[in-house]
matplotlib code that plots the C-alpha trace (Angstrom):
import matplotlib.pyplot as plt

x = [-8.1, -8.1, -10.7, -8.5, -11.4, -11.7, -9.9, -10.3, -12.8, -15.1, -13.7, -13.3, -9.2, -8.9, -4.7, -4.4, -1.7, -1.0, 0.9, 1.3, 3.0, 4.6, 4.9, 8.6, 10.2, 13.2, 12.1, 14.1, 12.0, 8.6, 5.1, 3.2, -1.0, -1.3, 0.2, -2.1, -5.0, -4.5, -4.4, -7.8, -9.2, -7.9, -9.3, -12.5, -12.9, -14.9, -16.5, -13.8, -11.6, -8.7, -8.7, -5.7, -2.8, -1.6, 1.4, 2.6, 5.4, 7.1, 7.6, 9.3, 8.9, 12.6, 12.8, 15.5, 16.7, 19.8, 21.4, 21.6, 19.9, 22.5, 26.3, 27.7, 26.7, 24.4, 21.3, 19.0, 15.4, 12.6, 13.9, 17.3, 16.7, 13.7, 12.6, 9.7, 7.2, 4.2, 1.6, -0.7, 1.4, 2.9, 6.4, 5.8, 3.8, 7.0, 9.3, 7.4, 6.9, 10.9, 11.4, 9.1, 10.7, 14.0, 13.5, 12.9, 15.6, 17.7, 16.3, 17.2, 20.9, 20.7, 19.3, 21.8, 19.5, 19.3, 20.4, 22.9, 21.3, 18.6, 19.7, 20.5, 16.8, 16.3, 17.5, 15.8, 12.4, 12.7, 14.1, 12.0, 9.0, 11.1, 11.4, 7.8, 6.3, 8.8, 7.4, 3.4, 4.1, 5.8, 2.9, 0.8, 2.8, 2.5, -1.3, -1.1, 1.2, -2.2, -4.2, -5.4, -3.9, -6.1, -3.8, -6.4, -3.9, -3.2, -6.8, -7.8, -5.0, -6.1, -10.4, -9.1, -7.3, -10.0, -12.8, -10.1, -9.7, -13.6, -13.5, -14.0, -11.2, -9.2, -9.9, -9.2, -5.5, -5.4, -6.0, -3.7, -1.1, -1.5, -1.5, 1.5, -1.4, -0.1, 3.2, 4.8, 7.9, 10.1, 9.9, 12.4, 10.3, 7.6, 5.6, 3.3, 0.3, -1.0, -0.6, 3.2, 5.0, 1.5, 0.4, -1.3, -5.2, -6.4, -8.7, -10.5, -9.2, -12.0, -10.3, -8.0, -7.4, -4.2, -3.1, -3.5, -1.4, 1.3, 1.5, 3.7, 6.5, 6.8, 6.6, 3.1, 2.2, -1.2, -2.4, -6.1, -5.9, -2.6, -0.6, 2.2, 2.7, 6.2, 7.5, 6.7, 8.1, 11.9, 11.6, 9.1, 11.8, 10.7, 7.6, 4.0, 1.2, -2.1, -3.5, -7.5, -9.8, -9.1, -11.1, -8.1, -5.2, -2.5, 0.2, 3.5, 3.4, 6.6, 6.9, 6.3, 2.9, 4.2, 2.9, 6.2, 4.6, 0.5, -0.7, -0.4, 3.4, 5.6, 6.9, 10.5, 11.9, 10.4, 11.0, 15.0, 14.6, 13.3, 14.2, 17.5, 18.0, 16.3, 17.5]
y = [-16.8, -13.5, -10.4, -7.1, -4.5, -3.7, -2.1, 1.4, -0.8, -1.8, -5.1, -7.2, -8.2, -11.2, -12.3, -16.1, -18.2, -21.8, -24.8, -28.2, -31.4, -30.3, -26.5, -25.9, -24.2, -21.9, -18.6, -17.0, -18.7, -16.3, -17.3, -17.8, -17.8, -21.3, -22.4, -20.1, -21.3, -24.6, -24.3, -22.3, -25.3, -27.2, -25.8, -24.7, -26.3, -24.2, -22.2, -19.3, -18.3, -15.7, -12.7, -10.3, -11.3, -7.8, -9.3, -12.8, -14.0, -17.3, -17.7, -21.0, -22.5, -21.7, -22.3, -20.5, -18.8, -17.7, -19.0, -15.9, -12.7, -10.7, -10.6, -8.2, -4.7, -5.7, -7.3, -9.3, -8.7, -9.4, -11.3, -10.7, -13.1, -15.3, -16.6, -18.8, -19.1, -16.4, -17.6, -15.3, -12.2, -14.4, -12.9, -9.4, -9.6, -11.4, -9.1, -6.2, -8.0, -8.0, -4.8, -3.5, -6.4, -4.6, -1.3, -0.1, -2.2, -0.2, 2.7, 1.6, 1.2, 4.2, 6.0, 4.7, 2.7, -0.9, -3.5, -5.6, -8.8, -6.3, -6.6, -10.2, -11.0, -10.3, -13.1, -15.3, -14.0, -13.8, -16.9, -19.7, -17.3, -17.1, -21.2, -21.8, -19.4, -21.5, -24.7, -23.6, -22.1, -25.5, -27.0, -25.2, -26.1, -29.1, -28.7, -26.8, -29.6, -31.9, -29.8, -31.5, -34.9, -38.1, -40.2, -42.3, -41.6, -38.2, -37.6, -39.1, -36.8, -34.1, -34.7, -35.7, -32.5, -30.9, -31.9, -31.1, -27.5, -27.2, -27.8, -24.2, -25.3, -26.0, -22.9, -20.6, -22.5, -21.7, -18.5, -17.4, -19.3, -17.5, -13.6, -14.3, -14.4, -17.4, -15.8, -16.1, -14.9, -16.2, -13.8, -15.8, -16.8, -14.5, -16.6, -18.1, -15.8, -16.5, -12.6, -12.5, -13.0, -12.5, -9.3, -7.2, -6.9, -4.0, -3.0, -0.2, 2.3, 4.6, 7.8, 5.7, 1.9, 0.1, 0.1, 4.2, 4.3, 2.6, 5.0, 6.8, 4.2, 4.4, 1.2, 1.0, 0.0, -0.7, 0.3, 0.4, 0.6, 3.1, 0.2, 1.2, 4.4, 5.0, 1.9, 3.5, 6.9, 5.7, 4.5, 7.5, 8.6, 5.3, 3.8, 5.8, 4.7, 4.2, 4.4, 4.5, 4.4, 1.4, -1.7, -4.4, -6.1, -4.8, -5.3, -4.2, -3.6, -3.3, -0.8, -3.5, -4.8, -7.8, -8.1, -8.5, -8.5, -9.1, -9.9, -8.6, -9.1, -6.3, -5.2, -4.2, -7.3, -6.9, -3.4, -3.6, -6.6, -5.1, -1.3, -1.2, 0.6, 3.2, 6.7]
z = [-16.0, -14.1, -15.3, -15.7, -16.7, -20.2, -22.9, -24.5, -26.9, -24.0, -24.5, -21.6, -20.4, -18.9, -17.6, -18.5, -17.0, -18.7, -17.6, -16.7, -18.5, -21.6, -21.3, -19.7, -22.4, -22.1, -21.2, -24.3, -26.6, -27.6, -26.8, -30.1, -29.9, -31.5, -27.7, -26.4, -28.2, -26.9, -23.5, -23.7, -25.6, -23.3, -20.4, -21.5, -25.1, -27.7, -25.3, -25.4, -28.1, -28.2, -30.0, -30.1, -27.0, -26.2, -24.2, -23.5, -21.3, -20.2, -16.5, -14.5, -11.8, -10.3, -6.7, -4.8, -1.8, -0.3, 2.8, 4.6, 4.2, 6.1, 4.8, 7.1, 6.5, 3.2, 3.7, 1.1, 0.8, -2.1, -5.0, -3.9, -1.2, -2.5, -6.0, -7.3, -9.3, -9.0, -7.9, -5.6, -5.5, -2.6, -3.6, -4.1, -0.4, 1.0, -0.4, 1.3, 4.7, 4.1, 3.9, 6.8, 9.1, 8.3, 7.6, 11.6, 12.6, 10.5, 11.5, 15.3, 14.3, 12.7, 15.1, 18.1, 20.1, 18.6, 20.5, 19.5, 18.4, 16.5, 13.0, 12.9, 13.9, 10.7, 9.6, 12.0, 11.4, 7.2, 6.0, 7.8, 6.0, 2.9, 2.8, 4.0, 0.8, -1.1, 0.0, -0.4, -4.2, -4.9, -3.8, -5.8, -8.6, -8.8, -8.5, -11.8, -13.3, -12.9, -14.5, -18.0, -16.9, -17.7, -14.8, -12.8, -9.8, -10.5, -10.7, -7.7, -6.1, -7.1, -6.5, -2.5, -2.2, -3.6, -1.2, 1.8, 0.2, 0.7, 4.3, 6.0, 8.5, 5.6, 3.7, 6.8, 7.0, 3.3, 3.3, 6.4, 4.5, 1.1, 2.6, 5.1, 8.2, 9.6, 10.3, 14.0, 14.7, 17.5, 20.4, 23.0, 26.4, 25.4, 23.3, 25.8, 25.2, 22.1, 20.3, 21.1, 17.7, 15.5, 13.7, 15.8, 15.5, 14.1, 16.9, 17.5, 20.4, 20.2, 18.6, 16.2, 15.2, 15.7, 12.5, 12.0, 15.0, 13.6, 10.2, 12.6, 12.9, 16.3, 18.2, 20.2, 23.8, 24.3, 28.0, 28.8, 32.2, 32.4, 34.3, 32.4, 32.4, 34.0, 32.3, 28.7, 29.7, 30.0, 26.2, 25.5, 22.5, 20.8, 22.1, 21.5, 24.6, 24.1, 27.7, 28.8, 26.7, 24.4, 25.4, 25.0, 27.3, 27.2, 24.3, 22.7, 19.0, 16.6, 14.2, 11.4, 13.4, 14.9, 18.8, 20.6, 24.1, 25.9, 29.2, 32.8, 33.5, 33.0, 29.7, 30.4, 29.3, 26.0, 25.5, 26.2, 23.7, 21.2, 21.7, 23.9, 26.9, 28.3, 28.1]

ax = plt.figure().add_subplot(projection="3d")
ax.plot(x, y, z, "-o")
ax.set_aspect("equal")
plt.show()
């Protein structure tokens, strides 16, 4: 049960979502409050009771995702590429993390300057991301299965997971998990500091934080000490520099947030990676 605000009554909304054993019915087939009324007595016996459903919906639990999100010149994104069962908003957050992964890389080929292997890291970044939402939401259906079971087994289950799910550890994990955190993309032999392939921290550079800078949707270098200087001007058609002033090492930030370079070494093997060739 999720509050919503209230109604043009004052009355007070609440968004209920029902399942477990029993209640996979074909989605065709209309929701009727008797069902509804039981699974609030259910849950919370006579303590609630419904009064007017304004809308009612059946959802299931379909789990799928294609093989490939590129076919050529069309690429797959949001429920075009990914289905399951919402839970979270997990799928409209994966569908938009989908669509800024690709959106500068299509502006890159667009543009002139991608690389060659730019559009088809698409691919490689989205779908293990795709398959590990898939493989959290299934999880958490089956957690919503249990709910109203009397199974000794299913209950003890269920009281375990709950106890580890209290654990601040645990709940951290959790919550990285749940709003796409815990994401880190491949970066090829660049992964050894422990920013490459994350999202970027949204530090504070004094005049502007990181993630104002990138409203532009320009890739940015971050460069404290002005190390970099000459190296950022050859891609300085594609890649904004944030020199003195900001107190952070130095790092490489896509267009969609992702760190794609840090540390002391030179960024050019990043930055004809990610952005192609100088001009």
């Amino acid at each position: 049960m999720f509050p919503l605000g209230t109604d043009s009554q004052g009355r007070q909304l609440h968004r209920l979502v029902l399942g477990g054993p029993g209640r996979s019915l074909p989605r065709e087939i209309p929701v009727t409050e008797d069902e509804i009324r039981h699974g609030l007595s259910t849950v919370f016996g006579t303590r609630v009771h419904l009064l007017e459903p304004p809308y009612a919906r059946r959802i299931t639990n379909a789990s799928r995702q294609v093989e490939q999100y590129r076919h050529g010149r069309v690429f797959l994104a949001g429920d075009a590429a990914h289905v399951h069962l919402p839970l979270g908003a997990q799928g409209m957050n994966t569908g938009m993390q989908d669509a800024l992964n690709l959106g500068w890389k299509l502006g890159a080929a667009v543009h002139g300057w991608a690389p060659e292997h730019l559009l088809d890291t698409y691919h490689a970044e989205r779908h293990p991301v795709g398959a590990a939402v898939l493989r959290n939401v299934r999880a958490q259906s089956l957690l919503m299965d249990w709910a109203g079971t009397s199974d000794p087994e299913v209950l003890a289950a269920r009281e375990m997971f709950t106890h580890m799910a209290q654990l601040p550890d645990a709940q951290s994990d959790l919550a990285d998990l749940m709003s796409g955190m815990a994401i880190r993309y491949p970066m090829h032999g660049t992964e050894a500091h422990s920013l490459v392939g994350r999202p970027a921290p949204d530090l504070d550079l004094g005049p502007a934080r990181v993630h104002e800078l990138l409203r532009s949707g320009h890739d940015i270098l971050l460069d404290p000490a002005d190390t970099f200087a000459g190296v950022a001007g050859r891609w300085s058609d594609r890649v904004g520099r944030v020199g003195q002033g900001g107190r952070t090492e130095p790092m490489l930030i896509r267009p969609d947030g992702y760190v794609c370079w840090a540390g002391a070494a030179g960024p050019e093997p990043a930055l004809n990676r990610w952005f192609g060739e100088p001009r």
